[in-house]
N, CA, C and O atoms as a MOPAC input file, in Angstrom:
PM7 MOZYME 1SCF
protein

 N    -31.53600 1    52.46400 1   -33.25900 1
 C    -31.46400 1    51.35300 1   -34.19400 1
 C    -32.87800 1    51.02600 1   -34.66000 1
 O    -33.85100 1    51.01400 1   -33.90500 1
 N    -32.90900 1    50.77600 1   -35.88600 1
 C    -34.37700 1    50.19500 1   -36.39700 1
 C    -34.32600 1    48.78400 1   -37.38400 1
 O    -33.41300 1    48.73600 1   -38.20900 1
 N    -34.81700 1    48.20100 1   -37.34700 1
 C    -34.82100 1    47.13700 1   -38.62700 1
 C    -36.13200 1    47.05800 1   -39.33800 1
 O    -37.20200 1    46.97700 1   -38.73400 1
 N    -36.04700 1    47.07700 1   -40.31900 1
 C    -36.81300 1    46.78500 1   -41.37900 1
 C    -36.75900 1    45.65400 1   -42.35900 1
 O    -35.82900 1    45.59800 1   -43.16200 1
 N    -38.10800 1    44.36400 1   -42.32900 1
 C    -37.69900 1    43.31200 1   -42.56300 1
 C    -38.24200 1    43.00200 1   -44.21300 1
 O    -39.46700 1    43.11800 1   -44.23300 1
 N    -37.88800 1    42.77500 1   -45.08400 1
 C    -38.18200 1    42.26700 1   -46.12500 1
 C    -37.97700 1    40.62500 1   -46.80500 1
 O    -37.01500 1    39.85900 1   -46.77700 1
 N    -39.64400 1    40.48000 1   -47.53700 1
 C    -38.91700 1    39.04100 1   -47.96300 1
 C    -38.82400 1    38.72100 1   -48.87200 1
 O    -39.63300 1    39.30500 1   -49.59300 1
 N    -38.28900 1    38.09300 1   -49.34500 1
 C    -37.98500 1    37.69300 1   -50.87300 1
 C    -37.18900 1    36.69200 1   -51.65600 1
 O    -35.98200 1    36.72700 1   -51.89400 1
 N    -38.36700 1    35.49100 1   -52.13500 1
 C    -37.79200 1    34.01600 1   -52.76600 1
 C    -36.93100 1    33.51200 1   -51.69200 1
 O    -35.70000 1    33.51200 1   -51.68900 1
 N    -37.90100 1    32.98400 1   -50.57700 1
 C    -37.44800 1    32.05900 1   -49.62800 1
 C    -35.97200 1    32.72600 1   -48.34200 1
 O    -35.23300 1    32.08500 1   -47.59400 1
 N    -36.11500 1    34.65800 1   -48.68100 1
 C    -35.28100 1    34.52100 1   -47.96100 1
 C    -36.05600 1    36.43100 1   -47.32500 1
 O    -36.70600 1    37.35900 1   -47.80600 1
 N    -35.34700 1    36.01600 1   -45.90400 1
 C    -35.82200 1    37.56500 1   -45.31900 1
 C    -34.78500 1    38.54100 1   -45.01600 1
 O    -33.93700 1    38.39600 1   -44.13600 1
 N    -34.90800 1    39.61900 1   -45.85200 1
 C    -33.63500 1    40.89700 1   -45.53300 1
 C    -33.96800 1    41.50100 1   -44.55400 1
 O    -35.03100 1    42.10200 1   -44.71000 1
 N    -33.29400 1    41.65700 1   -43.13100 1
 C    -33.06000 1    42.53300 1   -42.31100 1
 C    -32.27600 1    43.88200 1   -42.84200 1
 O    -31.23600 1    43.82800 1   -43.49900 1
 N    -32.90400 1    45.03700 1   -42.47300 1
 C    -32.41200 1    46.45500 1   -42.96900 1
 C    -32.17900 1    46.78600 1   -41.77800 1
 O    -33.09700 1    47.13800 1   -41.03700 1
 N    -30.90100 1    46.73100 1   -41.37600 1
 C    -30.70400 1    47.22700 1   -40.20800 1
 C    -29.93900 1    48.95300 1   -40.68200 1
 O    -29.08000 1    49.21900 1   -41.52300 1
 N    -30.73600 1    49.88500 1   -39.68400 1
 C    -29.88300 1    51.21500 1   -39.65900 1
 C    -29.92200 1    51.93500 1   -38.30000 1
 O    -30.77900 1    52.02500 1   -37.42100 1
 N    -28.63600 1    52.43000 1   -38.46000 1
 C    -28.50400 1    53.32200 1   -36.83400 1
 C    -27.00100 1    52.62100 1   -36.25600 1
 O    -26.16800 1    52.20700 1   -37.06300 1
 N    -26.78500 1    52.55200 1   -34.78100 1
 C    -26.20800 1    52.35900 1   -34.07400 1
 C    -25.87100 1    50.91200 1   -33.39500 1
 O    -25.93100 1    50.99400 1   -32.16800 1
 N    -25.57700 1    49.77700 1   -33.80700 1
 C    -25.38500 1    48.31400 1   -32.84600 1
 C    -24.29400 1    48.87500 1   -31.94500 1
 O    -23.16000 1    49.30300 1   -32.15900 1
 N    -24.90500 1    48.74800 1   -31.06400 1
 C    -23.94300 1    48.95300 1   -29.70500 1
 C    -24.77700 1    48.53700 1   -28.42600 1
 O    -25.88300 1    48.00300 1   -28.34700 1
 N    -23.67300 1    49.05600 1   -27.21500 1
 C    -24.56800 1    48.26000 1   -26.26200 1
 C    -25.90400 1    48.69100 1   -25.95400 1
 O    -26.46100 1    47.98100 1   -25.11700 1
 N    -26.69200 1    49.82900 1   -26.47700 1
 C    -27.36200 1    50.51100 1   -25.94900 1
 C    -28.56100 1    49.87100 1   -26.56800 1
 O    -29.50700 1    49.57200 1   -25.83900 1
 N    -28.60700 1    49.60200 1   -28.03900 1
 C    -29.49300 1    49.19000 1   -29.00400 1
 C    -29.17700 1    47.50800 1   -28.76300 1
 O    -30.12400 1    46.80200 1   -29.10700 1
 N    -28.17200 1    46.88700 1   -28.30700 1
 C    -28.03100 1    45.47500 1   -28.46000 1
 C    -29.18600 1    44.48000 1   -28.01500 1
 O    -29.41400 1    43.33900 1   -28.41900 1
 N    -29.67400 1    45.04100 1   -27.31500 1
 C    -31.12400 1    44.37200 1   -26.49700 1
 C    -32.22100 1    44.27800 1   -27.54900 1
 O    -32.87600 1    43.24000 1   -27.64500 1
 N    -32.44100 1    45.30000 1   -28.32300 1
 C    -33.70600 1    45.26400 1   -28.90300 1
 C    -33.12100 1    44.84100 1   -30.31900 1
 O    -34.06100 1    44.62000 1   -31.08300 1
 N    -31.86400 1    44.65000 1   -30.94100 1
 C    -31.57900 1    44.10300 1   -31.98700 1
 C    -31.87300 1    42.53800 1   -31.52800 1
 O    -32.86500 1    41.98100 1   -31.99800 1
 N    -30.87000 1    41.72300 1   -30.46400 1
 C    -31.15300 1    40.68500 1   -29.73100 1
 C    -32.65200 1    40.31000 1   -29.79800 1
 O    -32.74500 1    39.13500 1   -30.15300 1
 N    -33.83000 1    40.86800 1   -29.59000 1
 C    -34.91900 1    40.55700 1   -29.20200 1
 C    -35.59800 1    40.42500 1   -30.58200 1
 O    -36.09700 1    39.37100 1   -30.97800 1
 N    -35.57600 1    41.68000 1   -31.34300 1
 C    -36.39700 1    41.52900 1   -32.70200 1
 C    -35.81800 1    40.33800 1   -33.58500 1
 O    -36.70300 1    39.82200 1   -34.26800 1
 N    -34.85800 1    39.90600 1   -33.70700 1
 C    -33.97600 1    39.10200 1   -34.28900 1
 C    -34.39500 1    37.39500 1   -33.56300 1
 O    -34.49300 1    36.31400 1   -34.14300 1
 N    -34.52800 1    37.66200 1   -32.44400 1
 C    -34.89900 1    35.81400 1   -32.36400 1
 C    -36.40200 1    36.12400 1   -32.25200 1
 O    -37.10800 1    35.12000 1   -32.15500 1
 N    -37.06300 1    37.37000 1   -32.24500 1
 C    -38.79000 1    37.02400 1   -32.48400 1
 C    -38.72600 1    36.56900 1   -34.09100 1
 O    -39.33400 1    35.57100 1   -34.47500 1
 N    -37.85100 1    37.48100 1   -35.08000 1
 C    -38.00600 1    36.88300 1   -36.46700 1
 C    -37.36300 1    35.27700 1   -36.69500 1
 O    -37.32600 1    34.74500 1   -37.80400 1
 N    -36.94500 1    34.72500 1   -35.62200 1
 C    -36.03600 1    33.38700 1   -35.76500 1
 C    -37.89300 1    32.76300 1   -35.92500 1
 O    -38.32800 1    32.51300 1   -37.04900 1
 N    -38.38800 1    32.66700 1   -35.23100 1
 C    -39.82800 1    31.22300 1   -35.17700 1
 C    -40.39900 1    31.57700 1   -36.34600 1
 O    -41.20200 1    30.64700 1   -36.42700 1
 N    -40.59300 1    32.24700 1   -37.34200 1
 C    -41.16100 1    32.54400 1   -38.81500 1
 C    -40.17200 1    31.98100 1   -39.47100 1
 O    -40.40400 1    30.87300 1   -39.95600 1
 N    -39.06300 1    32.47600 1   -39.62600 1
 C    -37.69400 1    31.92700 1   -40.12000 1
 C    -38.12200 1    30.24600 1   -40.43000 1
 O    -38.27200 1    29.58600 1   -41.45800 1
 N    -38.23900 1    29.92500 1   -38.78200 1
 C    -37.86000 1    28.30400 1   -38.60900 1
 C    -39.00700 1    27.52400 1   -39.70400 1
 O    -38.93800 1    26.54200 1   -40.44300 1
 N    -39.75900 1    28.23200 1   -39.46800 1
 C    -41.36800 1    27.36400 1   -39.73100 1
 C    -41.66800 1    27.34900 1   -41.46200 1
 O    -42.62100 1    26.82500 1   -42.03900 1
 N    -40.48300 1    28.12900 1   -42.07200 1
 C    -39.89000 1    28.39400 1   -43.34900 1
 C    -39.11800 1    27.77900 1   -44.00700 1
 O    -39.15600 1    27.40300 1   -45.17900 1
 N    -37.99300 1    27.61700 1   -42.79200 1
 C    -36.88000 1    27.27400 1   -43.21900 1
 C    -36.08100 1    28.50800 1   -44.36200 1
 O    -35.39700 1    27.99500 1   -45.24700 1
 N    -36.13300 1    29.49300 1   -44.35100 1
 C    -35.99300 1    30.71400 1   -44.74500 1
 C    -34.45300 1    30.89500 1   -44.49200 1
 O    -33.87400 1    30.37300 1   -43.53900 1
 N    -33.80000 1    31.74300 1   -45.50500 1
 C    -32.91000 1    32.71000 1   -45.28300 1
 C    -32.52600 1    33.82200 1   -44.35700 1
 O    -33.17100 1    34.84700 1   -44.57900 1
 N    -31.69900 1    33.90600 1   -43.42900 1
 C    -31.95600 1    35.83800 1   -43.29500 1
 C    -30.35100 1    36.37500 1   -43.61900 1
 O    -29.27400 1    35.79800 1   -43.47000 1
 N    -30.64500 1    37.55400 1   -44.05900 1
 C    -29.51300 1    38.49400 1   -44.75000 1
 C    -30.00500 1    39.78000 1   -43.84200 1
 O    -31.03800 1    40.39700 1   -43.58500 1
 N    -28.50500 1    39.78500 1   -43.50100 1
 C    -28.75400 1    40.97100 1   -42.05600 1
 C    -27.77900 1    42.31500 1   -43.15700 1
 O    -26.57900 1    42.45800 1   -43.39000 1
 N    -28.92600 1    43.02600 1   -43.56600 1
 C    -28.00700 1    44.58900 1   -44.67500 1
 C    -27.63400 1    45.34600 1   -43.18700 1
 O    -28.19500 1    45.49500 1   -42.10100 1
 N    -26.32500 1    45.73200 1   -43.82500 1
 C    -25.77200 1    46.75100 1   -42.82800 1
 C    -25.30000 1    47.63300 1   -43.41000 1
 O    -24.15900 1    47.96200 1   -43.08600 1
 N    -26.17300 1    48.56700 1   -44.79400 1
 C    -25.68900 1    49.52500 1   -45.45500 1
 C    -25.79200 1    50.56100 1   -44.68600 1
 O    -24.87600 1    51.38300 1   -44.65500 1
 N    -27.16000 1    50.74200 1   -43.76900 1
 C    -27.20500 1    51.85100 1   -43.08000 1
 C    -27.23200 1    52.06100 1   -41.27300 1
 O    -27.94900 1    52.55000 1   -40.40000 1
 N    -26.06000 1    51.40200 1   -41.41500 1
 C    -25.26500 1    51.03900 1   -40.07100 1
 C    -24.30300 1    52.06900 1   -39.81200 1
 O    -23.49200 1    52.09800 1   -40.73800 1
 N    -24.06900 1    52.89900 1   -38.95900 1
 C    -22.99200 1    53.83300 1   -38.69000 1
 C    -22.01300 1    53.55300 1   -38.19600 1
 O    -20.86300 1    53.75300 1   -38.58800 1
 N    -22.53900 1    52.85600 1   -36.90000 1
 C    -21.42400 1    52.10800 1   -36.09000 1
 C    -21.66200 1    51.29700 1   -35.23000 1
 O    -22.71400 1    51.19900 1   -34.59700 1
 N    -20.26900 1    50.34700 1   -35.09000 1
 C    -20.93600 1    49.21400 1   -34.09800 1
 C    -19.90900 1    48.93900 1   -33.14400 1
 O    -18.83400 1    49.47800 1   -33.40800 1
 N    -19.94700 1    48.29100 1   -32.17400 1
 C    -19.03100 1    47.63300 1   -31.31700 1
 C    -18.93600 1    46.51600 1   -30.78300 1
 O    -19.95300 1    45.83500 1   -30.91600 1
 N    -18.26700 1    46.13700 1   -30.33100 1
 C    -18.02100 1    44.63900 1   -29.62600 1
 C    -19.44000 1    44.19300 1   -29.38900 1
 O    -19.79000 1    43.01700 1   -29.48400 1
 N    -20.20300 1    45.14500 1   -29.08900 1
 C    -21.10500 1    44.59800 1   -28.49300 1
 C    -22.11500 1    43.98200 1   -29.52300 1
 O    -22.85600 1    43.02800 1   -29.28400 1
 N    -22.04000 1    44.60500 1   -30.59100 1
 C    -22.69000 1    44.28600 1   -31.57800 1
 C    -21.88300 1    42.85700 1   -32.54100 1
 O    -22.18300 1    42.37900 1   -33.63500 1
 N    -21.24200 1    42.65200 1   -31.97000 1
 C    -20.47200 1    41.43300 1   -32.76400 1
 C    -20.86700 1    40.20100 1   -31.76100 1
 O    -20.91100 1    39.02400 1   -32.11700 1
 N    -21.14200 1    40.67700 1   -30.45800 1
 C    -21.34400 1    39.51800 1   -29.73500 1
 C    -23.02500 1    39.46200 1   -29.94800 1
 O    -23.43400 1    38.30700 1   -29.83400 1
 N    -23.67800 1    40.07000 1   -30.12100 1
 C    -25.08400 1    39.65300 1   -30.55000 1
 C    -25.38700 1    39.04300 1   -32.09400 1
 O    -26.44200 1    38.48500 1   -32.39900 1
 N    -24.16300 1    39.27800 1   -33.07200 1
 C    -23.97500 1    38.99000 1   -34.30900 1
 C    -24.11200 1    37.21500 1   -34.10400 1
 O    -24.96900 1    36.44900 1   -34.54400 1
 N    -22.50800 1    36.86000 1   -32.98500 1
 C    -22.43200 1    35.54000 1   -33.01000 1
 C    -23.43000 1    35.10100 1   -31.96800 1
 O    -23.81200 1    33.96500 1   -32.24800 1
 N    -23.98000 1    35.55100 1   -30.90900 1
 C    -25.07200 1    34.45200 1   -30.31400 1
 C    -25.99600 1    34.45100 1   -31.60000 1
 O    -25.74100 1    33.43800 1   -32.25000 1
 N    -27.16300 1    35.36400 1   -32.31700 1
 C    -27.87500 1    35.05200 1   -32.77500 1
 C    -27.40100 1    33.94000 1   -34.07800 1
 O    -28.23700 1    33.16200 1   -34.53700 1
 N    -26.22800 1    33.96800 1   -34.50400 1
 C    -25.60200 1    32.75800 1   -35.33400 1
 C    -26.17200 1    31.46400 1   -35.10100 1
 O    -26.78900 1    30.61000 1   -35.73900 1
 N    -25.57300 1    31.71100 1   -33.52700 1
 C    -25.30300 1    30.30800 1   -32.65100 1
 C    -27.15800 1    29.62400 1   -32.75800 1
 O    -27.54300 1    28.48900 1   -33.04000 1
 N    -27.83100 1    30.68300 1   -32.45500 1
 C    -29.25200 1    29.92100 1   -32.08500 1
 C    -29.59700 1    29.92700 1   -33.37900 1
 O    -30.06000 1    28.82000 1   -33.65200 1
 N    -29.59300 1    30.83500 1   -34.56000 1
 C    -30.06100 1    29.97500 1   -35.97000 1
 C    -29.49600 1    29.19600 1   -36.54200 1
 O    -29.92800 1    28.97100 1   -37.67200 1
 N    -28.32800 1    28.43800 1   -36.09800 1
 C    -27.30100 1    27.57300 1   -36.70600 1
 C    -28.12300 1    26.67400 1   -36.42000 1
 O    -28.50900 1    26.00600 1   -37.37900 1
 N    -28.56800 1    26.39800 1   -35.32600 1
 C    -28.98200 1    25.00400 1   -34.23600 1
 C    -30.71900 1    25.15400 1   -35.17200 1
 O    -31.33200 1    24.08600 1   -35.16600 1
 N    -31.28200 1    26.06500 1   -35.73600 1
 C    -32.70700 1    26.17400 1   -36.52500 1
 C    -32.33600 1    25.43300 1   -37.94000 1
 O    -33.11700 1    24.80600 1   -38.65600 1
 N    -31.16300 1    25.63100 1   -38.12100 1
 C    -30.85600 1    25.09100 1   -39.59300 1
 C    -31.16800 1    26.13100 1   -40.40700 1
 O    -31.77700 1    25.82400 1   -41.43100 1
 N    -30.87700 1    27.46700 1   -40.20300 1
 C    -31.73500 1    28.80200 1   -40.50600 1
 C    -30.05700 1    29.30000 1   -41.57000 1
 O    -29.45200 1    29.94500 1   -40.71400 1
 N    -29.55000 1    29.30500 1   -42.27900 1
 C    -28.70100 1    30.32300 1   -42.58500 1
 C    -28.51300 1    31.99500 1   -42.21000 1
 O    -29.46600 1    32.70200 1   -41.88300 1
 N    -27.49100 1    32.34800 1   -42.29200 1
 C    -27.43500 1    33.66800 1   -41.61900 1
 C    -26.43200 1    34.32300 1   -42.71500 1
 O    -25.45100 1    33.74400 1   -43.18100 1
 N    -26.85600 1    35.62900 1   -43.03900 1
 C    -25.99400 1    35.54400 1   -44.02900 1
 C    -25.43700 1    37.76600 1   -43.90000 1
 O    -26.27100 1    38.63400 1   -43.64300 1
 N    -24.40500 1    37.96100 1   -44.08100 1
 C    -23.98900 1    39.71100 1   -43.96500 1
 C    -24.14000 1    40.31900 1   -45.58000 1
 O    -23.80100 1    39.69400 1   -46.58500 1
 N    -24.67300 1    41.54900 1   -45.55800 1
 C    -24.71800 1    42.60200 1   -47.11700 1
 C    -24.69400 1    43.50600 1   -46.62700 1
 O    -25.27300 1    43.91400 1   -45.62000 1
 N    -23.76700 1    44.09000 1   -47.52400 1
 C    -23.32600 1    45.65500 1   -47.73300 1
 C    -23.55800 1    46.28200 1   -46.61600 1
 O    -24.57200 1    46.93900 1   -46.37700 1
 N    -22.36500 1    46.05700 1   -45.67500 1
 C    -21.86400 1    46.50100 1   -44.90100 1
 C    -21.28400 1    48.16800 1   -45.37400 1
 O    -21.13500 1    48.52100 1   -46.54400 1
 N    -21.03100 1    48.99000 1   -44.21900 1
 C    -20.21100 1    50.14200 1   -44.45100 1
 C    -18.49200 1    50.23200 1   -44.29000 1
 O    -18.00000 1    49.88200 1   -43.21700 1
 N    -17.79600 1    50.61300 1   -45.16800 1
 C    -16.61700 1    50.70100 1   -45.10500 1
 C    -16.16100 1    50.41600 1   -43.68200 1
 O    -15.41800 1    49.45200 1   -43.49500 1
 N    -16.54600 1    51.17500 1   -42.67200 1
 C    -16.23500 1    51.38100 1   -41.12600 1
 C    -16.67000 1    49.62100 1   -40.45100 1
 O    -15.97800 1    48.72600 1   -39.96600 1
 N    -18.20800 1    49.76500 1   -40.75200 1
 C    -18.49600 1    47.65000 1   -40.37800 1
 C    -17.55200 1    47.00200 1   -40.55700 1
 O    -16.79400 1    46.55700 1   -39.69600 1
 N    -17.45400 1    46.80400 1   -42.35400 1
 C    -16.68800 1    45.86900 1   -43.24500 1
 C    -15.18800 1    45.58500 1   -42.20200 1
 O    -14.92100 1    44.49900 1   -41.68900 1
 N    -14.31800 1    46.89600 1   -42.06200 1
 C    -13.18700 1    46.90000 1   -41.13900 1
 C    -13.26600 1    46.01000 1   -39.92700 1
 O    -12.38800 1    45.19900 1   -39.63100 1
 N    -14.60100 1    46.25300 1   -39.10400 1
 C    -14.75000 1    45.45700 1   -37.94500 1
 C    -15.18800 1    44.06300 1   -38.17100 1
 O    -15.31700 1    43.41400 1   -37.13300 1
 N    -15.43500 1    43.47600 1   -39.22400 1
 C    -15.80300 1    42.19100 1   -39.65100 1
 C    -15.01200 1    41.99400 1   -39.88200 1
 O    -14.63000 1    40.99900 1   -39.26600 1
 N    -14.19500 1    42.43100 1   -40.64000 1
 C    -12.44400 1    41.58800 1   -41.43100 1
 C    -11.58500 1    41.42900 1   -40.74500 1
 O    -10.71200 1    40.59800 1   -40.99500 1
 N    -11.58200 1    42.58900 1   -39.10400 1
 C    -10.76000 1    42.42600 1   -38.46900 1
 C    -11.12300 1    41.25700 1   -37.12800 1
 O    -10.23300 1    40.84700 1   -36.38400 1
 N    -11.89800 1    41.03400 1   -37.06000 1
 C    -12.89800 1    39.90700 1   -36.19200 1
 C    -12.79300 1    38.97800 1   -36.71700 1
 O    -12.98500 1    37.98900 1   -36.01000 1
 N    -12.50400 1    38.76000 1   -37.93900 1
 C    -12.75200 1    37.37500 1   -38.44700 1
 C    -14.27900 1    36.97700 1   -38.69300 1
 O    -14.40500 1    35.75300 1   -38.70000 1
 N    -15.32300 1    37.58000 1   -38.87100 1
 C    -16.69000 1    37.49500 1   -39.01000 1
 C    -17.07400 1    36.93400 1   -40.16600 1
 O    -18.21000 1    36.46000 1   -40.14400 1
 N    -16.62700 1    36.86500 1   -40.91300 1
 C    -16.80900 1    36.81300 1   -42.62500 1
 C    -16.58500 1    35.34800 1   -42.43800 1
 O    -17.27300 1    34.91300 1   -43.36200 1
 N    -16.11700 1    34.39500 1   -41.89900 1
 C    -15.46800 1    33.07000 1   -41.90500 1
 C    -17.13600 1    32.51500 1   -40.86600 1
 O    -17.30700 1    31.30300 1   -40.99600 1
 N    -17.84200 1    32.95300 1   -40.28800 1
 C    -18.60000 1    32.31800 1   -39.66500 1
 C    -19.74700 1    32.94500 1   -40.29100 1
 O    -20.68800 1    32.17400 1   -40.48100 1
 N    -19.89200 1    33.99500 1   -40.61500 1
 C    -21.23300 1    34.19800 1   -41.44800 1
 C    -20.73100 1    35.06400 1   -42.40200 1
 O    -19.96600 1    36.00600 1   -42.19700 1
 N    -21.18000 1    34.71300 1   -43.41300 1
 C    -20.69600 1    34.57200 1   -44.76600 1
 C    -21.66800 1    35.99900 1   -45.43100 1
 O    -22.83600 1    36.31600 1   -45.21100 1
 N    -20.50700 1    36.70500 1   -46.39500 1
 C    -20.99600 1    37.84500 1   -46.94000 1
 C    -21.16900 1    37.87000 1   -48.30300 1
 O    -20.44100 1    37.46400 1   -49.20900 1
 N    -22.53300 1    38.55500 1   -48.31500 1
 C    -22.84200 1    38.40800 1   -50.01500 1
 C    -23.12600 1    39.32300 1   -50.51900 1
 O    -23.55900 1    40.03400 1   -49.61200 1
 N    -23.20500 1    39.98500 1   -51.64400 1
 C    -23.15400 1    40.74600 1   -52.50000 1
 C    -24.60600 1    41.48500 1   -53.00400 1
 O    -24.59400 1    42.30800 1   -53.91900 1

């Protein structure tokens, strides 16, 4: 897994590509609340791209909603893009889309 962070007009794109699973969940977990204290001190956007995402699992949905949980409480928005056909399935079928919201 790698992320690549971009920013742009008050908001920061996470490029996430590779594998969310349990193996990578740690270091998605970790890079993700080191980018939360820049975020905060912003008050910034983040848009987590999951175009070049292959695959993910449970495990990656439960690091989806903790990191929610702790930028909810920042006042940080959290926001999903262009997901892969295969993601998109595991978000729609999770119900993910109703707690962090997907944009275009």
């Amino acid at each position: 897994m790698e992320i690549v962070y971009k920013n742009s007009n008050n908001c920061t794109i996470a490029e996430l590509s590779g594998e969310l699973d349990e193996y990578s969940a740690e270091y998605v977990r970790i890079s993700l609340d080191d980018i939360l204290k820049d975020l905060a001190a912003h008050k910034s956007k983040l848009v987590l791209d999951f175009s070049k995402v292959s695959f993910m699992d449970s495990t990656g949905i439960g690091v989806l909603l903790g990191r929610y949980n702790k930028y909810s409480k920042c006042d940080i928005e959290l926001f999903i893009k262009n997901p892969t056909s295969y993601v998109n399935r595991i978000f729609e079928m999770t119900g993910i889309y109703q707690i962090i919201p997907k944009v275009g």
